[in-house]
C-alpha positions as CSV (number, residue, x, y, z in Angstrom):
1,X,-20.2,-26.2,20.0
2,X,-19.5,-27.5,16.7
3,X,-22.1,-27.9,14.0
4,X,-22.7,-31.9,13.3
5,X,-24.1,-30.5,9.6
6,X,-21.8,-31.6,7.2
7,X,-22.4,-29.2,4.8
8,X,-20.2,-26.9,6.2
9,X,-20.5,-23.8,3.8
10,X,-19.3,-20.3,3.5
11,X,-21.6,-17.6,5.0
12,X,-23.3,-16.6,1.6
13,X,-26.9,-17.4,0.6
14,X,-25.6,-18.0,-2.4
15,X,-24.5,-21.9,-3.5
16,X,-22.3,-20.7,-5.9
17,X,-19.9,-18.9,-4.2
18,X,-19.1,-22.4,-2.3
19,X,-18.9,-24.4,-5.6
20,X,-15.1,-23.6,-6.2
21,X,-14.1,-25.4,-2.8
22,X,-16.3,-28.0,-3.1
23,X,-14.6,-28.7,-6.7
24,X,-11.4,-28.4,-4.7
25,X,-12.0,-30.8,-2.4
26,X,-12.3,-33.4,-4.7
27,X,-10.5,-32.0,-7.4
28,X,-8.9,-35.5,-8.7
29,X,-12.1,-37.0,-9.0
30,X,-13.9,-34.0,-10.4
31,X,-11.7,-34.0,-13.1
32,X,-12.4,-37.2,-14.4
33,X,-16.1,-36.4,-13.6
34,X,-16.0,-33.7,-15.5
35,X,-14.3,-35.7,-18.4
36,X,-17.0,-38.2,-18.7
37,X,-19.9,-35.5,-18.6
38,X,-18.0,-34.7,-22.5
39,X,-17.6,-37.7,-23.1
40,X,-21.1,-37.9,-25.4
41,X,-20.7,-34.1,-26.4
42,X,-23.3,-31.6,-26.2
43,X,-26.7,-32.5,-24.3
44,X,-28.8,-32.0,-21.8
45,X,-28.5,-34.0,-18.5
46,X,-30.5,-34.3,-15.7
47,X,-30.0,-34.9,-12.1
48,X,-30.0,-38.5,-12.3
49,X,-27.3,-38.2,-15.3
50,X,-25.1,-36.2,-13.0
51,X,-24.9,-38.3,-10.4
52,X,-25.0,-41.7,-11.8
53,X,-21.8,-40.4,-13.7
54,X,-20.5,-39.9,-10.4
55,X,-20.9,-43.1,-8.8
56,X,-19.2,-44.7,-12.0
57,X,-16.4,-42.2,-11.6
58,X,-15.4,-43.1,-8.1
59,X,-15.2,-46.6,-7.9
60,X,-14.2,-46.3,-3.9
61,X,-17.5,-46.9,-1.9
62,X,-16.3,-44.9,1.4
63,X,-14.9,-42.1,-1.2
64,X,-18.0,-41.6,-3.6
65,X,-20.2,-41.1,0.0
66,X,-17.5,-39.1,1.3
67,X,-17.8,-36.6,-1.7
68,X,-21.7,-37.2,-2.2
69,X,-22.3,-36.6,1.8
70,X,-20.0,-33.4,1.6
71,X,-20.4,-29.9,-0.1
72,X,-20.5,-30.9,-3.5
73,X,-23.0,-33.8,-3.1
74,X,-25.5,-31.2,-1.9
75,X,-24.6,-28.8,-4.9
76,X,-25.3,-31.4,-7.2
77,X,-28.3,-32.6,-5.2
78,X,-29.7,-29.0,-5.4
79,X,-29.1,-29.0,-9.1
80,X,-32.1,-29.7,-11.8
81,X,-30.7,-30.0,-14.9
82,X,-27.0,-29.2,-16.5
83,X,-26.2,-28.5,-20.4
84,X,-22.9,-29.6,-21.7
85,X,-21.1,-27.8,-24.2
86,X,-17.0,-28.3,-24.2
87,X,-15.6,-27.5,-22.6
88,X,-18.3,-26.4,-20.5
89,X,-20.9,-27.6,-18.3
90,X,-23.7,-25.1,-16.9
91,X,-25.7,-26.1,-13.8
92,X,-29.2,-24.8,-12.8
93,X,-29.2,-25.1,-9.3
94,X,-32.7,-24.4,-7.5
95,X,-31.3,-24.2,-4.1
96,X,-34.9,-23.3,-2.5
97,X,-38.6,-23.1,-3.4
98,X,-38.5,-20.2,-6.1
99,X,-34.1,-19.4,-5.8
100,X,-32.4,-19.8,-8.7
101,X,-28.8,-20.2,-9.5
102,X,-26.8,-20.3,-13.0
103,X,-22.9,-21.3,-12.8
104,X,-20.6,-22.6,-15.6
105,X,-17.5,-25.0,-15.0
106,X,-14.5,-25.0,-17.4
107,X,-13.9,-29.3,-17.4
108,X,-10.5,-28.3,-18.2
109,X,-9.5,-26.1,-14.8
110,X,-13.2,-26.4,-12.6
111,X,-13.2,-22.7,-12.6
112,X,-16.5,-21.2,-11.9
113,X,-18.3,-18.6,-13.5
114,X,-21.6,-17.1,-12.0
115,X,-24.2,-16.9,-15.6
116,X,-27.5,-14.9,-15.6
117,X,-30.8,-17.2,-16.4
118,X,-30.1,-15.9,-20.1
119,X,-26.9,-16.9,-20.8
120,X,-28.2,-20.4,-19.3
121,X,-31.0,-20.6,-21.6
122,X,-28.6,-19.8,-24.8
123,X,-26.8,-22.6,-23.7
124,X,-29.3,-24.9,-23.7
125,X,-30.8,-24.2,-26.7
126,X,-27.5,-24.4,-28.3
127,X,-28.1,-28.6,-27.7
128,X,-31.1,-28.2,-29.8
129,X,-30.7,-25.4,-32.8
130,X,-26.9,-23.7,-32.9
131,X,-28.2,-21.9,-35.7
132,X,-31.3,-20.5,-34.2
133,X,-29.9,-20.0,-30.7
134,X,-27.0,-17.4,-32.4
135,X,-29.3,-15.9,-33.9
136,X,-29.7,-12.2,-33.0
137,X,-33.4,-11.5,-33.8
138,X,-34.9,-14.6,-32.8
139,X,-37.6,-14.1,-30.7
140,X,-37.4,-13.9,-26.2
141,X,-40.3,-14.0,-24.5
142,X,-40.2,-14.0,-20.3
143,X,-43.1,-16.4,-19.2
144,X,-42.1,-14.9,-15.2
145,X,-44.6,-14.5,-12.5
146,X,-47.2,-11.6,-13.7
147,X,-46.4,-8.7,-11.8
148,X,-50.3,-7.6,-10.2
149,X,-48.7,-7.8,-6.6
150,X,-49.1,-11.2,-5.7
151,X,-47.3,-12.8,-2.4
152,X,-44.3,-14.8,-3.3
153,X,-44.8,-18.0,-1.9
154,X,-41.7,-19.0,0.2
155,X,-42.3,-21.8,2.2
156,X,-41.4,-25.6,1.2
157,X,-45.3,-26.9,2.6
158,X,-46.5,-24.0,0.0
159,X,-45.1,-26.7,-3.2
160,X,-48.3,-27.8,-5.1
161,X,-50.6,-25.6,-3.7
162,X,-50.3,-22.6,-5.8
163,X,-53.2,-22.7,-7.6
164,X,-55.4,-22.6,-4.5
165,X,-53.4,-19.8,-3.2
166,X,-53.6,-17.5,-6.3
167,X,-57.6,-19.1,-6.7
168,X,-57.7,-17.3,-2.9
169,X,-55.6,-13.9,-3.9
170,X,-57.6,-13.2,-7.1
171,X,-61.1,-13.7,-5.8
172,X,-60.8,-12.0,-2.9
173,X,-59.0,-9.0,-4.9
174,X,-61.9,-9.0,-6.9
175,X,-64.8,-9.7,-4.9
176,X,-66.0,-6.2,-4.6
177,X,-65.2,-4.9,-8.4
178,X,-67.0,-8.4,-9.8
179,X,-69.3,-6.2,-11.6
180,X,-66.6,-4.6,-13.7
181,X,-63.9,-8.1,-13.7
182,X,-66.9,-10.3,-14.8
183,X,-65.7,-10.8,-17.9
184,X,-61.8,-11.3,-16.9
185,X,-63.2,-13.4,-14.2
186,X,-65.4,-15.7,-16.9
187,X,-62.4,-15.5,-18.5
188,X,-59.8,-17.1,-16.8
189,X,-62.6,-19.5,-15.6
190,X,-62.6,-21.0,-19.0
191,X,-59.0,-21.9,-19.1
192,X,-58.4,-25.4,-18.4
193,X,-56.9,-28.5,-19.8
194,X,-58.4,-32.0,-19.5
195,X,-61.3,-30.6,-17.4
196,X,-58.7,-29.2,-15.1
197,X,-58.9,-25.4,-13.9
198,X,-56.0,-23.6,-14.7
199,X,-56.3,-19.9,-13.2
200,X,-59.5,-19.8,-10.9
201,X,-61.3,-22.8,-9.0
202,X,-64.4,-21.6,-9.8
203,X,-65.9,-23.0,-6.0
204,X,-63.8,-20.8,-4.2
205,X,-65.8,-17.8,-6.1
């Protein structure tokens, strides 16, 4: 029995493998898409950006859902932000809770190029400071997940509630070494902003 989904993608967990088709598919109106993301030059555009420039593209009310119902609509749906640089545009796509995905797209061909988070990064900071962002000693810092073995959360219902989770990992973790993490412990208790806890909710301990 046929799948009534119609997001019929490729076996692969990955997005990007099925962004050249979806470009394909609507390869006409890509192109001019495409044109009008260059149109202002190098910025920064957010989801709404994307897909209002899509609606003014396709003037055709049944063709604009067609295309925004299919493949591509849900790529672009998935995707948080995208940097412009001619003739490029780079898309990161958060696909699920904690999955991400880099891609370029030449505006000139919609050829797609898989980039790491890096080369992502360089791009968009090329919108801000050229100069700074070619610069080879400048400094990289990774702000990623500390690595103390804490449970990747995974779940769409786990959105918001990460505090209370890591609140919940940390003291229990902790709660029979207090005696020597008392002073980590009274640290991370006094990080907060506006009143707000940061790290540790200091009524689960």
């Amino acid at each position: 029995m046929a799948s009534s989904s119609p997001h019929v993608l490729k076996r692969t967990n990955s997005l990007v493998d099925n962004m050249p088709d979806a470009l394909r598919q609507s390869r006409y109106h890509m192109k001019r898409c495409f044109a009008k993301y260059l149109e202002k030059g190098r910025r920064v555009m957010k989801l709404h950006d994307l897909m209002e420039e899509v609606e003014r593209t396709i003037d055709d009310k049944i063709e604009r859902n067609h295309v925004l119902e299919g493949n591509l609509g849900f790529i672009l749906s998935s995707t948080q932000e995208a940097v412009v640089e001619p003739p490029y545009v780079a898309f990161a796509i958060r696909p699920n809770p904690g999955v991400w995905e880099h891609v370029r797209v030449n505006s000139e061909d919609l050829s797609v190029e898989p980039i790491t988070s890096t080369q992502y990064l360089k791009f968009k900071e090329r919108v801000y400071d050229e100069k700074w962002a070619n610069d080879e000693n400048a400094f990289e810092a990774d702000f990623g997940a500390f690595d103390i073995g804490i449970p990747k959360l995974t779940l769409s219902s786990s959105i918001g509630n990460g505090l209370h989770f890591v609140s919940k990992f940390l003291t229990s973790k902790t709660a029979g070494k207090l005696a020597k993490t008392q002073a980590i412990v009274d640290y991370l208790l006094k990080l907060n902003h506006h009143g707000e806890s940061l790290m540790i909710n200091d009524t689960l301990i």
